[in-house]
C-alpha positions as a printed Julia matrix, in Angstrom:
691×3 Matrix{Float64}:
 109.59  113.91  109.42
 109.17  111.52  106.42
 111.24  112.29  104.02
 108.63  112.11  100.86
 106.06  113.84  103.09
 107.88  116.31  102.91
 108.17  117.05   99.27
 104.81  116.99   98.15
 103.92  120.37   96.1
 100.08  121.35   97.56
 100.44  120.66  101.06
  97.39  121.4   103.42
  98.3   121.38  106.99
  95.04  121.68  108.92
  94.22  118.87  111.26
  91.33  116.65  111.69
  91.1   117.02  115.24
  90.87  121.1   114.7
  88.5   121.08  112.44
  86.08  118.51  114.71
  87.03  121.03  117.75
  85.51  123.83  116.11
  82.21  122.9   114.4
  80.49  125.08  117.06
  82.78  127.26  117.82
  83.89  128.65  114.31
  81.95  131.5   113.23
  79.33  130.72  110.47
  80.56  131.49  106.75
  77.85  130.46  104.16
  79.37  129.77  101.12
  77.95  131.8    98.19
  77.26  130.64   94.6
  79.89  132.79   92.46
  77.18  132.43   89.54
  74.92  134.69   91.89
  77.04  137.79   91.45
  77.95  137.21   87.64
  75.65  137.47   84.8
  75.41  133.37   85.06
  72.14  133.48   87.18
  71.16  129.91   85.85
  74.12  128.75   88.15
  72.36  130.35   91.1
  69.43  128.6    90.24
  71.35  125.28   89.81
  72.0   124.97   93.22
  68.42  125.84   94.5
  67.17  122.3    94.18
  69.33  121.06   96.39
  68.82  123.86   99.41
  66.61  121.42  101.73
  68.33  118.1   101.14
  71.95  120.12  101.94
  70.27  121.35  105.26
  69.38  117.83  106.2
  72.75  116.24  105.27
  74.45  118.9   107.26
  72.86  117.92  110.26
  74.13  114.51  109.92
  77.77  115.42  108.86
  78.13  117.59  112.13
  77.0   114.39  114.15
  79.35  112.08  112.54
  82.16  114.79  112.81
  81.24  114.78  116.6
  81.4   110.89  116.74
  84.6   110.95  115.58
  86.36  114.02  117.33
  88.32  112.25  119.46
  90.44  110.23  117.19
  94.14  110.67  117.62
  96.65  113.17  115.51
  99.82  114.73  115.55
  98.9   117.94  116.05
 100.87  118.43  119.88
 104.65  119.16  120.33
 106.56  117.9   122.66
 109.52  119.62  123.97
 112.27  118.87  126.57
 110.07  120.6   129.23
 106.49  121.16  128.32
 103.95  120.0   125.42
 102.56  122.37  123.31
  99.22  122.41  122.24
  96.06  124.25  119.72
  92.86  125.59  121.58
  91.19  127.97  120.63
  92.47  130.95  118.89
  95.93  130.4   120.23
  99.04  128.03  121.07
  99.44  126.78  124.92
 101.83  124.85  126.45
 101.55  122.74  129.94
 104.45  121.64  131.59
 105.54  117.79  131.49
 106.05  117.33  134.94
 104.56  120.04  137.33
 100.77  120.38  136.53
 100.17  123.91  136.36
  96.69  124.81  137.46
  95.74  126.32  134.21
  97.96  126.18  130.16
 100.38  128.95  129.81
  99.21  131.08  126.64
 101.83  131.17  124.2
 100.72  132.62  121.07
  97.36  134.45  120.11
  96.67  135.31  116.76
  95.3   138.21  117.66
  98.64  139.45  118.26
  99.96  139.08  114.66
  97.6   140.92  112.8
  96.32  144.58  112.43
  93.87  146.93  110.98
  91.39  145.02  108.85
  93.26  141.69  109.36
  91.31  142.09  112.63
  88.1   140.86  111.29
  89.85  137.9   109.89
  89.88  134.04  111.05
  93.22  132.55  111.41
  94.37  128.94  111.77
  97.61  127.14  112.75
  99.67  125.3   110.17
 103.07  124.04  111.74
 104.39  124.35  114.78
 108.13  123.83  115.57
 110.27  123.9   118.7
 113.83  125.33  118.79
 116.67  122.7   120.01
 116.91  123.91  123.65
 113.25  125.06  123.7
 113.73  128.8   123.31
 112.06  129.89  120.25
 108.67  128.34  118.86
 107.88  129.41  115.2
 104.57  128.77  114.25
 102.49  129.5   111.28
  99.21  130.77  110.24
  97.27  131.86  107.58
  93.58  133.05  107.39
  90.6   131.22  106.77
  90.42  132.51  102.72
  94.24  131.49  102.2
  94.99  134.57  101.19
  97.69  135.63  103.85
 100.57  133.35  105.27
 102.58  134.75  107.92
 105.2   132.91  110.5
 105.31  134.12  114.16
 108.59  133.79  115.77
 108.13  133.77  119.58
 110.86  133.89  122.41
 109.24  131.37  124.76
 108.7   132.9   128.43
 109.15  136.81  126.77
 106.63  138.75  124.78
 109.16  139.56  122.01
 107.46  138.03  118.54
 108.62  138.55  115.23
 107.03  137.82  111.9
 107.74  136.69  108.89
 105.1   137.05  105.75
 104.41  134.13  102.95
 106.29  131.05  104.72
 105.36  127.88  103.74
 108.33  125.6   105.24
 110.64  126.21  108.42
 112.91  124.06  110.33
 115.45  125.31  113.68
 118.7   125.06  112.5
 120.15  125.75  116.68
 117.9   127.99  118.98
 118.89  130.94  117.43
 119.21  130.18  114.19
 115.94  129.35  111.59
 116.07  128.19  108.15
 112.35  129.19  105.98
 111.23  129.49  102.47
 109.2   131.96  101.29
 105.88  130.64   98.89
 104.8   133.44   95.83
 102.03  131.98   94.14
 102.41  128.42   93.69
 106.21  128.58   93.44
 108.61  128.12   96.29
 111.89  128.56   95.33
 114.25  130.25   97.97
 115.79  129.54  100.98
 116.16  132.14  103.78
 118.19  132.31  107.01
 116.81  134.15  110.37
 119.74  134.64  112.78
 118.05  136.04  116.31
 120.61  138.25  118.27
 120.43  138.7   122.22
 119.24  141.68  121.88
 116.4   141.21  120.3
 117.0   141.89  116.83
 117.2   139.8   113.55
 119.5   139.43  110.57
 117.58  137.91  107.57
 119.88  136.69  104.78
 119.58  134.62  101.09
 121.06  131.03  101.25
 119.63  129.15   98.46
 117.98  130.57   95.3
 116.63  127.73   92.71
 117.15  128.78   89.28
 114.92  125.9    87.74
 111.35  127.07   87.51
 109.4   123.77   87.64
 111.43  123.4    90.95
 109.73  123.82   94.43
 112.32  124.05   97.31
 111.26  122.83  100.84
 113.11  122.62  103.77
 112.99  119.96  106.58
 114.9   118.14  109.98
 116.36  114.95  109.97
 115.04  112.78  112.41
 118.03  113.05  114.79
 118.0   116.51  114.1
 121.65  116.61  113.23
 121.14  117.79  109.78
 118.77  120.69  108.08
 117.9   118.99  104.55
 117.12  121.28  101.68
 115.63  119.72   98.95
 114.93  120.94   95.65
 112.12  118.54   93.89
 111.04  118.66   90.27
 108.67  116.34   87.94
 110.84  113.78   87.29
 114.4   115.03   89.24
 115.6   116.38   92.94
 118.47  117.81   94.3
 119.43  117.71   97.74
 121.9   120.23   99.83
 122.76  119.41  103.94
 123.22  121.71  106.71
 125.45  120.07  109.53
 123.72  121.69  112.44
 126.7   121.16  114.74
 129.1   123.08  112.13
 129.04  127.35  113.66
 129.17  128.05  109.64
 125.58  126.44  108.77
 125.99  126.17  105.21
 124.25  124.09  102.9
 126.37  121.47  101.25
 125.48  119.87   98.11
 124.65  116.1    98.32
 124.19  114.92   94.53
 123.99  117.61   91.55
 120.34  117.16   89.9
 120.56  114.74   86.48
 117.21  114.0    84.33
 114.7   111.54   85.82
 117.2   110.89   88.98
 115.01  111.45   92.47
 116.73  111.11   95.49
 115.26  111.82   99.64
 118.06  111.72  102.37
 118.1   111.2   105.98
 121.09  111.56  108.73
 122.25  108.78  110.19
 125.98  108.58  112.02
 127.74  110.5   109.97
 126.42  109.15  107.05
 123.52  109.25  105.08
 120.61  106.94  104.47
 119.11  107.67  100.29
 116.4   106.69   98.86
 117.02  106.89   95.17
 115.4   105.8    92.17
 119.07  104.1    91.38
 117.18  100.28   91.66
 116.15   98.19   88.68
 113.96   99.61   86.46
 114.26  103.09   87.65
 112.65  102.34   91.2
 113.34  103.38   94.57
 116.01  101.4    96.21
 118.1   102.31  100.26
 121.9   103.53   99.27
 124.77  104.49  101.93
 127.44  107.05  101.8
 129.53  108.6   103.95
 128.91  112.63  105.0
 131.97  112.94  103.88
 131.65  112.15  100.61
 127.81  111.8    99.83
 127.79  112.18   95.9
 126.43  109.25   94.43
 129.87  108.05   93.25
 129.68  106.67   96.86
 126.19  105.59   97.31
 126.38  102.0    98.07
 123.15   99.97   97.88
 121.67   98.58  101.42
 118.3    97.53  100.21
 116.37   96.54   96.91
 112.96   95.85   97.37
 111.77   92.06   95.8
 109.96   92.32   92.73
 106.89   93.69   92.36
 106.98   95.58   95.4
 107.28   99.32   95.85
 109.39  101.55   98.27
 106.6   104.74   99.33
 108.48  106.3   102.39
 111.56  105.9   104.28
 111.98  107.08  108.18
 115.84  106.27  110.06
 114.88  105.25  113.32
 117.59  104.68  115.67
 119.88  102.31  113.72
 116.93  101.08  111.38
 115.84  102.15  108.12
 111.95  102.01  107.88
 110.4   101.72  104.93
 106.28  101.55  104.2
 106.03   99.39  101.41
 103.21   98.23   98.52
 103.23   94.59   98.03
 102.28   92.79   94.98
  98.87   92.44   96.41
  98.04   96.03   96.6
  98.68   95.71  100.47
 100.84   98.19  102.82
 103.84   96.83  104.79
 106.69   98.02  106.77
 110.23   96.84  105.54
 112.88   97.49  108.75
 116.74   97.31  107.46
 119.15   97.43  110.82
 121.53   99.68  109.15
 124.57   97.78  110.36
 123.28   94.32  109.26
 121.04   95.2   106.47
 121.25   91.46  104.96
 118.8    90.77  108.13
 115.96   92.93  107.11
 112.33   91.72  107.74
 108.87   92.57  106.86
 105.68   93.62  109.06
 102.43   93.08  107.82
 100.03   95.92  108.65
  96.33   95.85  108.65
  94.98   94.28  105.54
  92.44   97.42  105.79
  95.34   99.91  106.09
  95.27  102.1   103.23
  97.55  104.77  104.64
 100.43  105.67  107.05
 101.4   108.62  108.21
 104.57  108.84  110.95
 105.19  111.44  113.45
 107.95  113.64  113.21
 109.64  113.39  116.71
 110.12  116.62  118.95
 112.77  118.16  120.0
 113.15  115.57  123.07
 111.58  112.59  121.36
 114.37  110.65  120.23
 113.69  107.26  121.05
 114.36  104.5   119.39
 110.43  103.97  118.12
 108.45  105.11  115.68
 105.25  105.86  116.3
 102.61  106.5   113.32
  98.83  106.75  112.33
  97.23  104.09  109.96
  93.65  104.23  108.36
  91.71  104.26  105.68
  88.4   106.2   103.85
  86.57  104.75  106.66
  88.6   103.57  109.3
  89.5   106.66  111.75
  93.01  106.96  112.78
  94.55  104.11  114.83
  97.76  105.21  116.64
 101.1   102.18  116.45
 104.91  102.28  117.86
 107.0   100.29  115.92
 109.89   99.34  118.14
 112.59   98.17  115.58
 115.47   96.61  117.7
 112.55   94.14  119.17
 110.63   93.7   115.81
 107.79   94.34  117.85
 104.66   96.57  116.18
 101.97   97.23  118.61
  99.01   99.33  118.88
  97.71  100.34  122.36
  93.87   99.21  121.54
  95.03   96.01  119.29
  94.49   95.89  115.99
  91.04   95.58  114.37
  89.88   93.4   111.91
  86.94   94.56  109.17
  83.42   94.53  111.1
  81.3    90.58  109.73
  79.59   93.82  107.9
  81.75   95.56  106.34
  84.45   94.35  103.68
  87.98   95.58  102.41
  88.35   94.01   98.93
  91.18   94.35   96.6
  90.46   93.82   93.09
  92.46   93.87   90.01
  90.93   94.91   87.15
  92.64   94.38   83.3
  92.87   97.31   81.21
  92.52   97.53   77.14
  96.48   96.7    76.8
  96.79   94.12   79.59
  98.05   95.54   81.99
  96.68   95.02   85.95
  95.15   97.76   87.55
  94.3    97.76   91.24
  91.21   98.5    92.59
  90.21   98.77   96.87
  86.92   98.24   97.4
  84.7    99.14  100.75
  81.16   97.93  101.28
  79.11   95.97  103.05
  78.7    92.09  102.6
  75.84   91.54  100.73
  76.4    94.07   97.81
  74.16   93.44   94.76
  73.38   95.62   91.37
  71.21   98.12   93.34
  74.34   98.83   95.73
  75.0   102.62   95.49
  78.57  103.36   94.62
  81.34  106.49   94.79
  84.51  105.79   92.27
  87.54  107.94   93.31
  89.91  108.42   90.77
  92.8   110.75   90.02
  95.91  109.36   87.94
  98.52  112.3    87.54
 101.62  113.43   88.49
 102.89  109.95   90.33
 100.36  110.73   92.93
  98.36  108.02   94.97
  94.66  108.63   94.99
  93.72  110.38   98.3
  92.57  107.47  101.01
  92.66  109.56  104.36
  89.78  109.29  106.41
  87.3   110.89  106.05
  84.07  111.0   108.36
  81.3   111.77  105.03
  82.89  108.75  103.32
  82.19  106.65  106.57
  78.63  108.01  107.02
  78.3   106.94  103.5
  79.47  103.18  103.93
  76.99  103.03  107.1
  73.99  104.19  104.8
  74.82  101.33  102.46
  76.9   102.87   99.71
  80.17  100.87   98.19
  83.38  103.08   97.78
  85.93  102.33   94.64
  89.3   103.79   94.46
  90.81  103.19   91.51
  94.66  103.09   91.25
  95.23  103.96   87.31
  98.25  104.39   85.8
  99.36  107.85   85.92
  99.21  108.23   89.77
 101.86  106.5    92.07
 100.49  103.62   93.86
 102.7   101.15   91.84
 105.77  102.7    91.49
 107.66  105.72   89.68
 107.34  103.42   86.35
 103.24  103.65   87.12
 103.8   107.42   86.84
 105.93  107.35   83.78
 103.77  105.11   81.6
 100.63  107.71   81.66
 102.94  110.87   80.65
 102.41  113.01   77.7
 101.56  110.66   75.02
 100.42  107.84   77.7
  98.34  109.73   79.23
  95.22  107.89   76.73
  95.45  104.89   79.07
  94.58  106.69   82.3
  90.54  106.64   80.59
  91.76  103.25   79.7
  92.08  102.26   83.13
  88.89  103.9    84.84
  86.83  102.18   82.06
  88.53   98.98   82.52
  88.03   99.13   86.97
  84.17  100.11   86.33
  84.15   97.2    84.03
  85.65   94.49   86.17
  83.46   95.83   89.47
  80.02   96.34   87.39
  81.17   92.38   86.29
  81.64   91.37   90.1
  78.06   92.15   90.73
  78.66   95.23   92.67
  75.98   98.16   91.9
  75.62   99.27   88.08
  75.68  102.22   85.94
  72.68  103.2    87.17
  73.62  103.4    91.03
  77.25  105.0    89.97
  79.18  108.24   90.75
  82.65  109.21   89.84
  84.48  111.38   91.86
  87.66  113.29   91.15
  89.58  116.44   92.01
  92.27  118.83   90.26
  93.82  116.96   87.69
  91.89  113.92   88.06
  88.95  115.37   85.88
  90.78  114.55   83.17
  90.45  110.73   82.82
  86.6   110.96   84.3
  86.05  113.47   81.87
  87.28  111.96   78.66
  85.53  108.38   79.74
  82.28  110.43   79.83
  82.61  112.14   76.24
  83.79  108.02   75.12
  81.15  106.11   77.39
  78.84  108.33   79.31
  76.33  105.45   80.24
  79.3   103.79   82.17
  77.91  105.96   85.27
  74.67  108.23   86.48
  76.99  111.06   87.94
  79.84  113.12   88.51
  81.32  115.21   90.89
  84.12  116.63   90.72
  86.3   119.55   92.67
  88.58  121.61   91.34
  88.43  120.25   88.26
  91.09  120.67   85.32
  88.65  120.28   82.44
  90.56  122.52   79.29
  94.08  121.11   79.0
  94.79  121.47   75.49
  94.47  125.5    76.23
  96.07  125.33   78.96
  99.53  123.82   77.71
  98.71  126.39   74.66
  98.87  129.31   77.28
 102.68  129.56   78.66
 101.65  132.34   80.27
  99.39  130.79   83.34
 101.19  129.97   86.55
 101.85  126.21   86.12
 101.77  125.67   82.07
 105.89  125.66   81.65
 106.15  122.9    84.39
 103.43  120.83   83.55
 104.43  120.05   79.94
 106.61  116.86   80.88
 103.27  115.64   82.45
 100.86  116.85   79.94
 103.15  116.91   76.49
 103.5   120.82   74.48
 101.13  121.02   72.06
 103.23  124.01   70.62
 106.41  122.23   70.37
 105.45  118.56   69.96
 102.81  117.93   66.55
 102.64  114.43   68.21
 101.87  115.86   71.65
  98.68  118.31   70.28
  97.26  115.52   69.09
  97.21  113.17   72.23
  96.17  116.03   74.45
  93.04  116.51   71.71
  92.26  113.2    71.58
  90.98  112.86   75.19
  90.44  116.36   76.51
  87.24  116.51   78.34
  86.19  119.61   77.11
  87.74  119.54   73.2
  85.68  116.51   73.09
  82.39  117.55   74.08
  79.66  116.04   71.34
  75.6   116.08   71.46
  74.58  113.35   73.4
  73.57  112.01   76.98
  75.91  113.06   79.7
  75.55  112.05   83.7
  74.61  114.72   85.58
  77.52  116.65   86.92
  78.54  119.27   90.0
  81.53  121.01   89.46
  82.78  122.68   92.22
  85.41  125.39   91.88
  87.3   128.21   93.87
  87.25  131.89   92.56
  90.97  131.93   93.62
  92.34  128.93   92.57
  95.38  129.72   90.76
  96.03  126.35   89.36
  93.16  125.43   87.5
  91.98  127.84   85.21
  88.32  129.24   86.26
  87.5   130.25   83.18
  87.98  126.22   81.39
  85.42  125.26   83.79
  82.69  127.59   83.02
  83.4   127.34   79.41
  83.12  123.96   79.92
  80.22  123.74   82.0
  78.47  126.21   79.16
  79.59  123.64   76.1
  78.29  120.92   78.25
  74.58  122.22   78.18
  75.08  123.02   74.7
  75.64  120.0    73.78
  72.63  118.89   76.08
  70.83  120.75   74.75
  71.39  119.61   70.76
  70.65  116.53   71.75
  67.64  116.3    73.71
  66.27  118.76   70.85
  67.36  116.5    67.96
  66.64  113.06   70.29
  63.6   111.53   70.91
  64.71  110.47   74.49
  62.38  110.48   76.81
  62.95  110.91   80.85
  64.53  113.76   82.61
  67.57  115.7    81.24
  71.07  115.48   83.42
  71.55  118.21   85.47
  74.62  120.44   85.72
  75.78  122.65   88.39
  78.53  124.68   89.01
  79.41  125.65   92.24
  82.03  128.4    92.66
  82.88  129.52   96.18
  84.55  132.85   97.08
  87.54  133.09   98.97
  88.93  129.88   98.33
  92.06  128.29   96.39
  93.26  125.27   94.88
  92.69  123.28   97.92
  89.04  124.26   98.76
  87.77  126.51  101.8
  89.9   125.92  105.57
  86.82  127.08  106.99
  84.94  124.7   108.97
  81.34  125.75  108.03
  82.35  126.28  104.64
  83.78  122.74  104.18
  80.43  121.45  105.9
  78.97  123.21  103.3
  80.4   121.73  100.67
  80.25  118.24  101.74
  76.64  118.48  102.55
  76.17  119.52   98.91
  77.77  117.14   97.76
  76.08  114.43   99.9
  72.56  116.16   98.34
  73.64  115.62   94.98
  74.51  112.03   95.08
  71.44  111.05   96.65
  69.23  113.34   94.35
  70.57  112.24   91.23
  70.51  108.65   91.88
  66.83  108.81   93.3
  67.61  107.58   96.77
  65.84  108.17   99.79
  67.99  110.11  102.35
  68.19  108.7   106.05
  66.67  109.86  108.7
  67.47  112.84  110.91
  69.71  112.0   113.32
  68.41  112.24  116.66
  69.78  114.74  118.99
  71.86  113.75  122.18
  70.4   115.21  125.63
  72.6   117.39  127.14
């Protein structure tokens, strides 16, 4: 497993090839304005003008979906004797060498739950195979997010045990499993299963993080020699090994956390391969030290990136270190260092289309010396490569595709109010001119890329004509920890900065106009999209944005909501810091909210979401026609007002709804509202296959 993959805080495990297998099979949940069961009627009403255009749109994400169900994932496991698979409402397996006439049920989730948990829709999360193939642990939650639960299941017996509120497990031996236990949107202890012959288990406390910005995960080196428990903050880490050949399994402490020091390891002949932020200018560099002594008194440096270029991810293959890379350009590369040579590293050049890689974390009998991972981008699907290190040889079994004569990758750079560069990928097709529709992602917190996965609506939307932005402002992590650092607290002015400067540069290029414009954000990327639109609101005809954290000078006022404490070094503490209160006022979207034209705007939020305050986005939605309203009363403007809807599903948290239907749902709405607000005439109905 990657070794920063594995530390990121809002994980969401569901696969893309699950969620294409069931768009007729999952049972139909229609997601229900909040606003229609709360004295907010007008938000009921909101959404009414959009009820035929969502049907339509529908119809064409399912066929899309169904275009692309096929495309490759890493959602099997392969052990030393069979692969294990999802179908269904259950785990099978199918042996690797005899065919067996029909899979071999393994788990069915009916067998975990009881009473009114009955009625319930379950999915798979993770699935992991002990050493010797005795044990598979597996777990699920339901369909609202509400329950987590592990299932611990002695393969070829009917014995299962489980295990409530897990969010990360790894096999320790094939008796022995190492889990942490998620309470609200902390994670912060380490537990140890020990499973007896007999049947029984012995559950005991083996790390207990004291910090409480701290979220502990645990994970398997890629030889699977060492359990790695690590222990990730803001700005710092700490790291503690489990030799899993030592009888004692206990965790040993690599390097004691220090301030705005983060560190990943990986096992690699008794010695360990670190990626720490130890490199000039605070950056992620490769160290060495011995498992003997792996404090960073010892850490020896194998590998600093050249200028300009930034370390993202780190895998030990065999006796390589393999590193994805950002180049100068904006551009994704591998960087292989042969770990007893590593003066004769080289570079491979991926894709220039690639916009993100994703590696497969071997089974328990998949230790060869490759590494195979999944490239793409918004609107490229999934394209499966083996990098074989020892031969410098990367290969993909169809070839590797260039951009269609239609359709362009472009990398921009775009020059923000202080000077500094700010990258911008572009998709579209070749001849793009002012009339060009165009979706702006943006997001800009937290040293966290903008999401680039693909995604089937965002590909329908390129075939229909429509240019995609993602803007890579400061604040997020595309260029580096320092890219994080300079949008912090009192920085945090220059993320706005940024977006304003990228719409600038592309309305300049003669790509679409303000006119033909959406912005699109999520979770903490409201925040610069909302503060351009209370600076420059004609800068673009819509938003839409999910999740949306809208009221942050409250919220850093409030110590008492679930992530306020933790996100101060991010955000600044108003309370504490005179300095701080006033940055956070001078750009919070809703503190900022004056009489005058706003784009139209769909905020779409989750009645459970326990990260982003419900109750900033109504009050902000409510201020927001206020102010509307003032102005069109005071104004003589002419031409219809904006339009603002709020759309607040049940059942649903941070992350949006699991459920298939649901999430068609929502992305048909969404699809509505661009093409209603910008006046566009919505294609066709697709036609319908014969059977």
């Amino acid at each position: 497993m990657s070794v920063l993959a594995a530390l990121r805080f809002a994980a969401r495990f569901v696969t893309f090839r699950s969620r294409c297998k069931d768009v007729f099979a999952t049972k139909r949940v229609i997601c229900r304005s909040f606003a229609k069961e709360t004295p907010l009627d007008h938000l009921g009403r909101d959404l009414e003008r959009y009820k035929d255009l969502k049907a339509r749109f529908k119809r064409h994400l399912k066929a899309i979906y169904s275009r692309f169900s096929n495309v490759p994932d890493h959602s099997a496991v392969y052990g030393r004797h069979h692969v294990y698979f999802l179908e269904g409402n259950g785990i099978y397996r199918m042996g690797k060498r005899k065919r067996e006439s029909e899979p071999e049920r393994v788990l069915d989730l009916g067998w975990i739950c009881s009473g009114e948990e009955e009625a319930q829709e379950w999915t798979v999360q993770r699935m992991r195979l002990s050493p010797q193939e005795k044990h598979l642990a597996a777990t699920v939650k339901t369909r609202d997010g509400q329950t987590m639960r592990c299932a611990v299941v002695r393969l070829g017996q009917s014995n299962i045990l489980t295990l409530d509120d897990v969010f990360s497990f790894e096999w320790a031996t094939d008796e022995v499993l190492f889990y942490t236990i998620q309470e609200g949107v902390k994670c912060q202890n380490v537990y140890r299963l020990d499973l007896t012959q007999n049947g029984s288990a012995i559950i005991r406390s083996v790390y207990e993080e004291s910090q409480p910005d701290v979220f502990v995960e645990v994970s398997l080196s890629r030889d699977g020699r060492a359990l790695i428990i690590t222990g990730s903050g803001r700005s710092s880490s700490e790291v503690s090994l489990v030799d899993v050949s030592d009888p004692r399994l206990e965790p040993v402490l690599v390097q004691a956390r220090r301030p705005d020091m983060l560190y990943h390891v990986e096992h690699w002949r008794r010695h360990l391969i670190v990626l720490a932020n130890t490199g000039p200018g605070r950056e992620y560099q490769v160290v060495k030290a011995p498992l003997s002594d792996p404090s960073m008194t010892s850490w020896a440096a194998i590998f600093t990136p050249r200028r300009g270029t930034v370390l993202k991810d780190m895998d030990v293959v065999g006796d390589h270190c393999v590193l994805v890379a950002v180049t100068t350009g904006n551009q994704l590369e591998l960087v292989v260092v042969p770990l007893s040579r590593p003066k004769e590293a080289y570079t491979l050049q991926l894709p220039s289309w690639a916009s993100v890689v994703e590696s497969k974390r071997p089974g328990c009998a998949d230790q060869r010396g490759a590494l195979e991972f999944l490239i793409s981008s918004p609107v490229r699907p999934p394209l499966c490569c083996h990098l074989y290190p020892e031969e410098g040889r990367l290969s993909s079994g169809s070839g590797f595709p260039k951009d269609r004569a239609d359709y362009v990758t472009a990398r921009l750079t775009a020059c923000s109010r202080d000077g500094t560069s700010i990258p911008v990928t572009l998709f579209h097709e070749a001849a793009c001119t002012k009339d060009t529709p165009l979706l702006v992602h943006v997001y800009g917190a937290y040293g966290r890329d903008v999401g680039m996965q693909f995604c089937p609506a965002k590909r329908f939307l390129l075939e229909q004509g429509w240019a995609l932005a993602y803007c890579h402002i400061r604040g997020g992590g595309e260029r580096g920890l320092a890219w994080h650092r300079r949008a912090r607290a009192e920085g945090k002015r220059r993320a706005a900065e940024d977006l304003q400067a990228c719409l600038s540069h592309i309305f300049s290029s003669g790509l679409s106009s303000p006119s033909r414009t959406v912005l699109a954000a999520r979770s903490a990327g409201a925040v610069p999209v909302g503060a351009l639109c209370n600076r420059r609101p004609g800068m673009m005809r819509a938003v839409t944005l999910q999740s949306p954290f809208l009221d942050v000078l409250a919220t850093m006022e409030d110590a008492k909501l679930p992530l306020t404490v933790e996100d101060r070094e991010e955000w600044g503490d108003p309370l504490a810091n005179p300095q701080h209160r006033l940055s956070i006022a001078s750009y919070c979207p809703l503190h900022n909210i004056t009489p005058q034209w706003y784009p139209s705007m769909l905020l779409t939020a989750y009645a459970d979401d326990n990260r982003t305050p419900l109750a900033g986005v109504l009050k902000y939605a409510e201020k927001l026609k206020e102010a509307l309203q003032t102005h069109f009363s005071a104004a003589a403007e002419s031409g219809p007002e904006p339009n603002i809807v709020v759309n607040i599903q049940p059942g649903a948290n941070h992350m949006g709804p699991d459920d298939w239907e649901a999430i068609l749902e929502e992305e048909a709405l969404h699809l509505a509202f661009l093409y209603k607000e910008l006046d566009l005439e919505p294609p066709r109905p697709p036609r319908r296959r014969r059977s």
